[in-house]
GUMI-145506 format. One record per atom (N, C-alpha, C): atom name; x, y, z. Coordinates in Angstrom, 1 decimal. Layout:
residues N
CA/X/Y/Z
...
end
This chain:
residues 223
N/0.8/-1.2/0.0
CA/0.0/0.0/0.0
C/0.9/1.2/0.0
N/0.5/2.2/-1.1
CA/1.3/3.1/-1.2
C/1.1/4.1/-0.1
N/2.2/4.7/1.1
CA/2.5/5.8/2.1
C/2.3/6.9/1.8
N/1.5/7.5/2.3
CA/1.7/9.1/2.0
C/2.2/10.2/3.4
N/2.5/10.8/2.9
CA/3.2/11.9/3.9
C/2.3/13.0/4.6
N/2.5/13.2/5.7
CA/2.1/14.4/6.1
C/2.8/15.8/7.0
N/2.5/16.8/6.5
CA/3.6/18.1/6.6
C/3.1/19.6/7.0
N/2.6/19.0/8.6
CA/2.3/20.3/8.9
C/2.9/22.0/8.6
N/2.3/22.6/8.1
CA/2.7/24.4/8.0
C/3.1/25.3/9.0
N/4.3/25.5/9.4
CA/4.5/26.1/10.2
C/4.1/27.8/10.0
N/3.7/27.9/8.8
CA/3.2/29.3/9.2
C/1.8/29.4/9.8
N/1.1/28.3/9.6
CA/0.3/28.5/10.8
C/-0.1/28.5/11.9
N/1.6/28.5/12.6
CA/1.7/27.8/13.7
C/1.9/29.1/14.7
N/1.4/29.3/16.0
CA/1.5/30.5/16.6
C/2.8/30.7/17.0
N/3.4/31.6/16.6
CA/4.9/32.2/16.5
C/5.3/32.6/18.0
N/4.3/33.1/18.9
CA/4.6/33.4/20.0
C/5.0/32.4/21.3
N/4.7/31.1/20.3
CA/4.4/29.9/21.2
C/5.3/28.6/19.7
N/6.2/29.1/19.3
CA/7.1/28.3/18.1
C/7.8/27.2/18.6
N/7.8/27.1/19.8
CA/9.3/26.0/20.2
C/8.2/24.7/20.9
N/6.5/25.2/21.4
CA/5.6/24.4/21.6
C/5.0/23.5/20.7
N/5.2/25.0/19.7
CA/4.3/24.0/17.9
C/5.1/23.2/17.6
N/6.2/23.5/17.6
CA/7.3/22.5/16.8
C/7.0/21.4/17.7
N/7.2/21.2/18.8
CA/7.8/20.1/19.9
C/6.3/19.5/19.8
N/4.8/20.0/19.4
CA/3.6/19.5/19.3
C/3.7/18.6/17.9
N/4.5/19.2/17.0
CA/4.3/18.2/15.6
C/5.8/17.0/15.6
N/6.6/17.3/16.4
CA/7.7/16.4/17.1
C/7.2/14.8/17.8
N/5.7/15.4/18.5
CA/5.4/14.5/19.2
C/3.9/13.6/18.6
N/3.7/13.9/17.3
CA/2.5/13.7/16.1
C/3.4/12.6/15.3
N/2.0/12.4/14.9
CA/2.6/11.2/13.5
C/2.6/12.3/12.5
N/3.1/13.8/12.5
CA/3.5/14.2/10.8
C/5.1/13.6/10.6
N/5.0/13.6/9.6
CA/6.1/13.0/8.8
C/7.3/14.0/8.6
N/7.2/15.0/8.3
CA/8.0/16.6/8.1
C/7.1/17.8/8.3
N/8.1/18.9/8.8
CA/7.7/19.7/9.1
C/7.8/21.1/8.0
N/6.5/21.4/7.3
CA/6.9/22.4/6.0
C/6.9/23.9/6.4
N/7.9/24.6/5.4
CA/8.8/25.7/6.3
C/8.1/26.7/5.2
N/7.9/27.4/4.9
CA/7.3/28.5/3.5
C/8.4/29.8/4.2
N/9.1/29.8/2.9
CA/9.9/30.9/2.9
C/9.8/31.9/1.8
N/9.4/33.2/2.6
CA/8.5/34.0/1.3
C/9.4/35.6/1.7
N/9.6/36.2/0.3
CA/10.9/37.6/0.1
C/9.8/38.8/0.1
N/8.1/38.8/0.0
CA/8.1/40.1/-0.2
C/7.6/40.6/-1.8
N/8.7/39.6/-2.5
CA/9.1/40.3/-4.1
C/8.0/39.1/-5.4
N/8.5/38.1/-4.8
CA/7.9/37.0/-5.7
C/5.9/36.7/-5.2
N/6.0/36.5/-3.5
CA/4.6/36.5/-3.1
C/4.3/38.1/-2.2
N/3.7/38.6/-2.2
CA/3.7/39.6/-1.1
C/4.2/40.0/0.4
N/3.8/38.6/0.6
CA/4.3/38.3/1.9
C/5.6/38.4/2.4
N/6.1/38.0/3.6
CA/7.2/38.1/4.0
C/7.5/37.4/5.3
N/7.8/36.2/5.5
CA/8.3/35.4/6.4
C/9.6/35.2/7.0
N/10.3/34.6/6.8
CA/11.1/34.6/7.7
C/12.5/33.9/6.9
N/14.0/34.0/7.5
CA/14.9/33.7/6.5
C/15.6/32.2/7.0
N/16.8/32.2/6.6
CA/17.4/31.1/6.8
C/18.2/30.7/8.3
N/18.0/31.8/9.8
CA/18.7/31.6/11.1
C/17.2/31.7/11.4
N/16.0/31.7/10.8
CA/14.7/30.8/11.6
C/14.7/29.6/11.0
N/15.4/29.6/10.0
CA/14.7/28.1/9.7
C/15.9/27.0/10.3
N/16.9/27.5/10.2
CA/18.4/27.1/11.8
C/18.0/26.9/12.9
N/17.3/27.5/13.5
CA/16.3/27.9/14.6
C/15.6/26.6/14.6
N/14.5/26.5/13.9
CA/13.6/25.3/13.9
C/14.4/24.2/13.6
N/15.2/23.8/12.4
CA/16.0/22.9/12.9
C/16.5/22.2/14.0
N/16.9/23.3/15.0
CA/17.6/22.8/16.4
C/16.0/22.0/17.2
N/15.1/22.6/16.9
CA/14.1/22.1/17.5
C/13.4/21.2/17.3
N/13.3/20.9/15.6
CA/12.8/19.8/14.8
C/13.1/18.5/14.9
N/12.4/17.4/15.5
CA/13.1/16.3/14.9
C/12.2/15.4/13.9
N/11.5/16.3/13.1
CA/11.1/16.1/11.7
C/11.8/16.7/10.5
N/12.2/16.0/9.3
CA/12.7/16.6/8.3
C/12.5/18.2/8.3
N/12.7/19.1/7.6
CA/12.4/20.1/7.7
C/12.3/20.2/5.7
N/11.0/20.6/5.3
CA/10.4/20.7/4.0
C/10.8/22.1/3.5
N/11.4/22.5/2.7
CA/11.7/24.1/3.0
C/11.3/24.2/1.4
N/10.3/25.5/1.3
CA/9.5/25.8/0.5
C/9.8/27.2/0.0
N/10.8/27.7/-0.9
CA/11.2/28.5/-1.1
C/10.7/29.7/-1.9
N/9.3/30.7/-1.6
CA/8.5/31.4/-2.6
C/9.1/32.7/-2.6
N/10.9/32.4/-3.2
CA/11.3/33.7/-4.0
C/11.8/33.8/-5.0
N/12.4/35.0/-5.3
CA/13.2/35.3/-6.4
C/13.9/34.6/-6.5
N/15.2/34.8/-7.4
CA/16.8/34.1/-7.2
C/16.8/33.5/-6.3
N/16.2/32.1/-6.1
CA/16.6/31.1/-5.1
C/17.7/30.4/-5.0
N/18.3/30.2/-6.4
CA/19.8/29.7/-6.1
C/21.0/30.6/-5.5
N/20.7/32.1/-5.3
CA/21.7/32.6/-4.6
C/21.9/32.4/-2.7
N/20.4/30.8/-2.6
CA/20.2/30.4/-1.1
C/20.0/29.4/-0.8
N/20.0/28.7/-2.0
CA/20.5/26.9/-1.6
C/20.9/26.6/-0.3
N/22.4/27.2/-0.8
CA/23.1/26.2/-0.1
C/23.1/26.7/1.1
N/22.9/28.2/1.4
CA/22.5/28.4/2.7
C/21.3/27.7/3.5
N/20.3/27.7/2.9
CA/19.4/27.1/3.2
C/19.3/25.7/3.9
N/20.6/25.1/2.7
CA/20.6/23.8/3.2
C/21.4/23.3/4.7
N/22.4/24.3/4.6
CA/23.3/24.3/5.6
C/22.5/24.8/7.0
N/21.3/25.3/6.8
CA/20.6/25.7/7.8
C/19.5/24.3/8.1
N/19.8/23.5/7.7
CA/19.0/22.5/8.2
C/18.0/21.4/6.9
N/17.9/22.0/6.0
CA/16.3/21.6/5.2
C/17.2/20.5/4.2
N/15.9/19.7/4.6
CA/16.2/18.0/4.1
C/15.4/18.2/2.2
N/14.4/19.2/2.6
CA/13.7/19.4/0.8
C/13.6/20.4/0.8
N/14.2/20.9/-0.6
CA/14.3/22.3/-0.9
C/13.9/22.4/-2.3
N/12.2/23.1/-2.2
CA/11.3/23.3/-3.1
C/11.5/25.2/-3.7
N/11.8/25.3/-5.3
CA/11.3/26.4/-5.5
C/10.4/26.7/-6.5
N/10.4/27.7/-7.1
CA/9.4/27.9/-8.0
C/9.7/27.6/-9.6
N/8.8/27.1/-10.2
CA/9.4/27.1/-11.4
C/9.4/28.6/-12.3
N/8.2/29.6/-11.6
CA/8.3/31.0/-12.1
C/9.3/31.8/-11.8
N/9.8/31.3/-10.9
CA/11.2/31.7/-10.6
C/12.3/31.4/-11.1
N/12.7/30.8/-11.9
CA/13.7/30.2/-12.0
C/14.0/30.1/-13.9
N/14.5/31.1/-14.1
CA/14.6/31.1/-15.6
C/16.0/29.8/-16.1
N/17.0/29.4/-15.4
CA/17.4/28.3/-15.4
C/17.1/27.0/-14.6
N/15.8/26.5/-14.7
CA/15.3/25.7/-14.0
C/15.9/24.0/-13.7
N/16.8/23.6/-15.0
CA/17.6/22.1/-14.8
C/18.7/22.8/-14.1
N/19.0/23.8/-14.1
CA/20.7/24.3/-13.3
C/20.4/23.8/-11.9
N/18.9/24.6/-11.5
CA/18.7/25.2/-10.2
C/18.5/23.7/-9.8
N/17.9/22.6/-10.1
CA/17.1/21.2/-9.6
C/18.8/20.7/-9.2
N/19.7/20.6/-10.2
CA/20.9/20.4/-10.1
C/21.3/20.9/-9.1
N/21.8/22.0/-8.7
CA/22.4/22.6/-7.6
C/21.6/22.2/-6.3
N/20.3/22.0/-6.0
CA/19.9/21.8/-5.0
C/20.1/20.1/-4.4
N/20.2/19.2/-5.8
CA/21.0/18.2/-5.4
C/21.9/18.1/-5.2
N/22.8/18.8/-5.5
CA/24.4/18.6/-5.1
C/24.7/19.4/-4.0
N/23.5/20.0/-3.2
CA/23.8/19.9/-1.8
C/23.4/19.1/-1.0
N/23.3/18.2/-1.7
CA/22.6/16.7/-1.0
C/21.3/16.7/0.1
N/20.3/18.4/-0.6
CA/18.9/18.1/-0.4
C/17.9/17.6/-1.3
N/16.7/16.9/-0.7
CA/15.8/16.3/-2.1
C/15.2/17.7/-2.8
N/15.2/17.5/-4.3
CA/14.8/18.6/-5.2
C/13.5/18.9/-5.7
N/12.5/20.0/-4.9
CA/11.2/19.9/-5.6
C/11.2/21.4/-6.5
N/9.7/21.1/-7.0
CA/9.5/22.4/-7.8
C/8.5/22.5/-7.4
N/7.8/23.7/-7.5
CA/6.3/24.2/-7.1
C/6.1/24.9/-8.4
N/4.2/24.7/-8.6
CA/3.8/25.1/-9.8
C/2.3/26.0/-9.2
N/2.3/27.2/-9.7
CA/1.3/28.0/-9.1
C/-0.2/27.6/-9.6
N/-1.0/27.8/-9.3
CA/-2.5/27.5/-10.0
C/-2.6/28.0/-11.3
N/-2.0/28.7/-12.1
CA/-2.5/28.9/-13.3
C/-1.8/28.2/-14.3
N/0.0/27.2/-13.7
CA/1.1/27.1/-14.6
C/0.6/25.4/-14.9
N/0.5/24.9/-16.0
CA/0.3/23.7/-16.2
C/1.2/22.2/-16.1
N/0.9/21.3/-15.9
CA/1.8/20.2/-15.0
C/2.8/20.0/-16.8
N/2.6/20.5/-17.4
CA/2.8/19.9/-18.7
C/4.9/20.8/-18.9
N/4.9/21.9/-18.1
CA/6.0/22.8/-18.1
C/7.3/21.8/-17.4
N/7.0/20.6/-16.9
CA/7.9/20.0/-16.0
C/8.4/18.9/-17.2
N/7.9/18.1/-18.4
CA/7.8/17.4/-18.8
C/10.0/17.1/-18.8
N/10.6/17.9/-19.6
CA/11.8/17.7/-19.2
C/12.6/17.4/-18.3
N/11.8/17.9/-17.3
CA/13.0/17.7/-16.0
C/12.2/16.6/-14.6
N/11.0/16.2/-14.9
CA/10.1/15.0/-14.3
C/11.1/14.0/-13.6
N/12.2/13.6/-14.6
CA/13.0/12.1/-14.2
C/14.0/13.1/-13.2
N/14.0/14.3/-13.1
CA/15.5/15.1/-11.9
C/14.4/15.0/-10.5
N/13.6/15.3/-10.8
CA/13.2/15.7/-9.4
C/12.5/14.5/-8.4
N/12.6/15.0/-7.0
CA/12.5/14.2/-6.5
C/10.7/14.8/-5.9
N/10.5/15.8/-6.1
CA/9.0/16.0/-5.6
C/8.7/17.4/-6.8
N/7.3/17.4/-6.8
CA/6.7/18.3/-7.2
C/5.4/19.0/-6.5
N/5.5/20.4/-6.5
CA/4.5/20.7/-5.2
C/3.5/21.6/-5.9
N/2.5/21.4/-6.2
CA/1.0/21.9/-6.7
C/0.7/22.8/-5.6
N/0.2/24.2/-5.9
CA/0.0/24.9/-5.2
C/-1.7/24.7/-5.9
N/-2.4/24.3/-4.3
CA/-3.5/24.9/-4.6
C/-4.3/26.1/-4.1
N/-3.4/27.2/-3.5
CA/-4.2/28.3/-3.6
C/-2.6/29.0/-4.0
N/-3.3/30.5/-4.4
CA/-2.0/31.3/-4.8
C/-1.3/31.6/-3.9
N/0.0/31.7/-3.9
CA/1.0/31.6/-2.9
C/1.3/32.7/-2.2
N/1.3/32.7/-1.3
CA/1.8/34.4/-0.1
C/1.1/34.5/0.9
N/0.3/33.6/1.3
CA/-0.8/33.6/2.5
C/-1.3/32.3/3.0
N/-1.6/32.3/4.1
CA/-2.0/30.5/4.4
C/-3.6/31.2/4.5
N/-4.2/30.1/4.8
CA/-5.9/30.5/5.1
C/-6.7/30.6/3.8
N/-6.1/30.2/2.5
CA/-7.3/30.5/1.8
C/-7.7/29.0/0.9
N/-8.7/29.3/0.2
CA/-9.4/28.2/-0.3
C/-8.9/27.3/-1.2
N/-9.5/25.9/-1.0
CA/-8.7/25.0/-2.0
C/-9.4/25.5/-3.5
N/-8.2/25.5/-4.4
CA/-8.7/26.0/-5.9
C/-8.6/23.8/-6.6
N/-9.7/23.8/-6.7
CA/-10.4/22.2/-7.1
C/-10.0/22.3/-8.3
N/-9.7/23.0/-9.3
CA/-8.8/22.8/-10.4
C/-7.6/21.8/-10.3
N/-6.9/22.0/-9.2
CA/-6.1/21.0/-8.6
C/-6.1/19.4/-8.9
N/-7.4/19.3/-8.9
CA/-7.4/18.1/-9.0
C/-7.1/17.5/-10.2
N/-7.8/17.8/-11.4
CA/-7.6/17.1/-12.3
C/-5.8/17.6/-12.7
N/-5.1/18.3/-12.0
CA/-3.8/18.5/-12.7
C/-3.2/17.6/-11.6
N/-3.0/17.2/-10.4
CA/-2.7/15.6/-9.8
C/-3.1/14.7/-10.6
N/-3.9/14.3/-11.4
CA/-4.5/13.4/-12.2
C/-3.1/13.1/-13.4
N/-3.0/14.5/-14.1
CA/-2.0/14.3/-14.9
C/-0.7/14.6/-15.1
N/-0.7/15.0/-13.6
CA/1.3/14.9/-13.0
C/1.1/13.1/-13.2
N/0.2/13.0/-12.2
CA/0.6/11.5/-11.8
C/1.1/10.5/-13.0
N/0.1/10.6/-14.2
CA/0.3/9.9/-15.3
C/1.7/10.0/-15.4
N/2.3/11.7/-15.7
CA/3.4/12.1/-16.3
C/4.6/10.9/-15.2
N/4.2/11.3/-14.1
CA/5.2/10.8/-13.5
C/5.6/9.1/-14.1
N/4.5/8.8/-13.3
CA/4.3/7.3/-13.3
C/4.6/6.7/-15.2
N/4.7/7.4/-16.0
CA/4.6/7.3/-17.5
C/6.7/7.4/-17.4
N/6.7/8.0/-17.3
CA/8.2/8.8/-17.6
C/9.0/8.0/-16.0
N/8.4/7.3/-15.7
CA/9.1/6.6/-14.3
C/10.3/7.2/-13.1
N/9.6/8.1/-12.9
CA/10.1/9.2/-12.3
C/9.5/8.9/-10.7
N/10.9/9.3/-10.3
CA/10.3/8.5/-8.3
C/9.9/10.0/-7.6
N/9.3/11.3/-8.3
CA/8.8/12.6/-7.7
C/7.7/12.6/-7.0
N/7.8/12.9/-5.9
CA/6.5/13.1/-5.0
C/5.6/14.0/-5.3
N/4.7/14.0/-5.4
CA/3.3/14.9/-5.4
C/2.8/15.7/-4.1
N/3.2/16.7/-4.0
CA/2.6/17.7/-2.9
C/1.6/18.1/-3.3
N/0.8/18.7/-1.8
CA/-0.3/19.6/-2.3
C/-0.4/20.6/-1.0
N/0.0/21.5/-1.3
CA/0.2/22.8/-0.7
C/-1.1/24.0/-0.3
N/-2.0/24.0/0.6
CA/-3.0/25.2/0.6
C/-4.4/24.8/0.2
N/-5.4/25.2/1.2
CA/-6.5/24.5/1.8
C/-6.7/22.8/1.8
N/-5.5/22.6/2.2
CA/-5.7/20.9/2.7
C/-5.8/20.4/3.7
N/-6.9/19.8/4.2
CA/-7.8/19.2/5.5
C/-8.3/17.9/5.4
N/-8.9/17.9/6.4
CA/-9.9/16.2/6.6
C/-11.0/16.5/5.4
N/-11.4/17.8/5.0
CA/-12.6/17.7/4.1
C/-12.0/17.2/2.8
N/-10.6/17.2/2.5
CA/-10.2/16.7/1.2
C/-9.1/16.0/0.8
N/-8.3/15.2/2.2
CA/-7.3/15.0/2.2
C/-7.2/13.4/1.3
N/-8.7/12.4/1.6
CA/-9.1/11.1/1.1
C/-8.8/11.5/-0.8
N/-9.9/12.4/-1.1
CA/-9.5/12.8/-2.4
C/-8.5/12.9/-3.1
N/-7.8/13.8/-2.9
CA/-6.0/14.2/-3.1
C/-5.3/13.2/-2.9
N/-5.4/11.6/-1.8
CA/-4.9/10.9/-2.1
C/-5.8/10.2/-3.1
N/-6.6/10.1/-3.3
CA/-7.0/9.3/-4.4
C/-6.7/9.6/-6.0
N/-6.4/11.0/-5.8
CA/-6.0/11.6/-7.5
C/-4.5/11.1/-7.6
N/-4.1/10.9/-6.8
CA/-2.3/10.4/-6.6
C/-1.9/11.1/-5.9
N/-2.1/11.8/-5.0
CA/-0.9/12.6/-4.2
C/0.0/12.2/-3.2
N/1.2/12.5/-2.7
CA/1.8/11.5/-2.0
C/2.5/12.6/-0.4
N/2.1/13.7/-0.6
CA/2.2/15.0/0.5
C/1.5/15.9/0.9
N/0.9/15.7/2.5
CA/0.0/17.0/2.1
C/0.4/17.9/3.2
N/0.5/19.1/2.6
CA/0.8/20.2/3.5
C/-0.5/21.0/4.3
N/-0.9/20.2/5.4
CA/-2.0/20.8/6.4
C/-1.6/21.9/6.9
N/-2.0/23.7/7.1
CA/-1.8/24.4/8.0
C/-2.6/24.7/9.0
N/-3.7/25.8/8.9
CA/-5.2/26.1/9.5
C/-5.4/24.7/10.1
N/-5.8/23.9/8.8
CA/-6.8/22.7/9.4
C/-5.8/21.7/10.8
N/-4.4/21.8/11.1
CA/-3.4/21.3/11.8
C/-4.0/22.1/13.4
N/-2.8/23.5/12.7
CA/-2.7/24.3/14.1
C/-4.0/25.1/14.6
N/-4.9/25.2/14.0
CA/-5.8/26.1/14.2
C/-7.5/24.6/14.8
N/-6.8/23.9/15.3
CA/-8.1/22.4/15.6
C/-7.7/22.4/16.5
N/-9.1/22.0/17.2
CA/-8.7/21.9/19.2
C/-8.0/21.2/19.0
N/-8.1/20.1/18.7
CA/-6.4/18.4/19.3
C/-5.7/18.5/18.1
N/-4.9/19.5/17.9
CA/-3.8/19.3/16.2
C/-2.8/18.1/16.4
N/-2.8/17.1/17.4
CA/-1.9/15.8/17.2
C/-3.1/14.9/16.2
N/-4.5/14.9/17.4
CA/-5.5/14.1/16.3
C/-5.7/14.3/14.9
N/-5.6/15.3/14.5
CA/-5.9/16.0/13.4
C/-4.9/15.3/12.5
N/-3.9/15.9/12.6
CA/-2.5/14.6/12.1
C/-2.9/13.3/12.0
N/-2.9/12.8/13.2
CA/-3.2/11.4/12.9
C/-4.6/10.9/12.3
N/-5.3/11.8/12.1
CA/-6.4/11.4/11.5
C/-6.2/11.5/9.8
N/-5.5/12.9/9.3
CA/-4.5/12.9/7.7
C/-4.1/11.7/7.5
N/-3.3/11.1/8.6
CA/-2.6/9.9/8.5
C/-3.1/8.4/8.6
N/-4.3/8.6/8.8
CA/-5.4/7.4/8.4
C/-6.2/6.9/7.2
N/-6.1/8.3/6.5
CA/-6.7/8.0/5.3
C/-5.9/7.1/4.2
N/-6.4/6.2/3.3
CA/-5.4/5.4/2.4
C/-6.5/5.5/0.9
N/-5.8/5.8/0.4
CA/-6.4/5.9/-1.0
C/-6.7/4.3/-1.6
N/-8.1/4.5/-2.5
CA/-8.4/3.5/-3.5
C/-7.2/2.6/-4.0
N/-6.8/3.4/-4.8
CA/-6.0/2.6/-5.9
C/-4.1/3.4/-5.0
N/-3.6/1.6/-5.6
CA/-2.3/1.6/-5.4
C/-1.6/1.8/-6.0
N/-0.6/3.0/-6.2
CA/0.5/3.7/-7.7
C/1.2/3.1/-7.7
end
């Protein structure tokens, strides 16, 4: 039976109370802990840099998923990586040398994702499918946690998955923004193999159950 992953959001985790959240998804069945790191320039927003995500590190004893929504991401690889992060996802809008950047993020010996925004089609990866080791479907637009799942999503898991599974490519399928118990059974049923819970995690009276309930669901069919 195919495993799937679960990857609590620390940005929706109460910041005033960081070293609790962390040590609360430490002591959960999530699998990694997903890090969104945002400039300002690329999403609006603005999070936090690479001696927080050092920071969480020391505190994590979950992978650390580092989700990189900026500009020139390769001028922070390696920083990044040296700061702790086991997956180091960027954007493919970002990245006008996109085989360079998958490259470089492997040869800091972290796993290599790419994130694809809601409008960019799964079809743009088709070259570099067999490099990477995950692909992260954004389903809502990127720069904010809290907003709604865009259900378009689905049918583009549908045809990553083929892509992958066709082109035999061992890339994981993330899914990034409004992911909960209301849709987590589905998403694994279209093929997905990560899901990045924030709101629905930290913002639930028991966010360990909540986890372990993500972590119960098993999809129909076996990829």
């Amino acid at each position: 039976m195919r495993k799937h992953i679960v990857a609590p959001s620390v940005l929706a985790a109460d910041f005033t109370r960081l070293g609790e959240e962390i040590e609360m998804v430490n002591q959960s069945e999530a699998d990694w802990l997903h890090v969104d790191v945002m400039d300002g320039r690329f999403v609006p927003n603005i999070t936090f840099g690479m001696f927080v995500v050092e920071a969480m590190h020391k505190l994590a004893r979950k992978p650390l998923d580092v989700h990189l929504m900026i500009l020139e991401p390769e001028k922070y690889i390696e920083a990044f990586r040296k700061a702790g992060a086991h997956v180091i996802t960027v954007h493919y809008e970002a990245c006008p040398h996109l085989h360079r950047t998958i490259h470089q993020i492997r040869e800091s010996g972290a796993m290599a994702g790419v994130a694809l925004n809601p409008h960019t089609p799964v079809a743009v990866l088709e070259d570099v499918i067999e490099d990477l080791d995950l692909v992260c479907l954004m389903s809502v637009n990127p720069g904010f946690g809290g907003q709604k799942f865009i259900y378009q999503t689905m049918p583009k898991i549908q045809k990553l998955r083929e892509m992958i599974d066709t082109r035999n490519s061992k890339a994981l399928i993330e899914i990034d923004g409004g992911v909960g118990l209301q849709n987590a059974e589905s998403l694994l049923q279209a093929g997905a193999d990560v899901l990045v819970a924030g709101n629905s995690v930290f913002a639930a009276a028991d966010p360990r159950a909540t986890i372990s309930a993500l972590k119960a669901f098993q999809p129909v069919f076996d990829f």
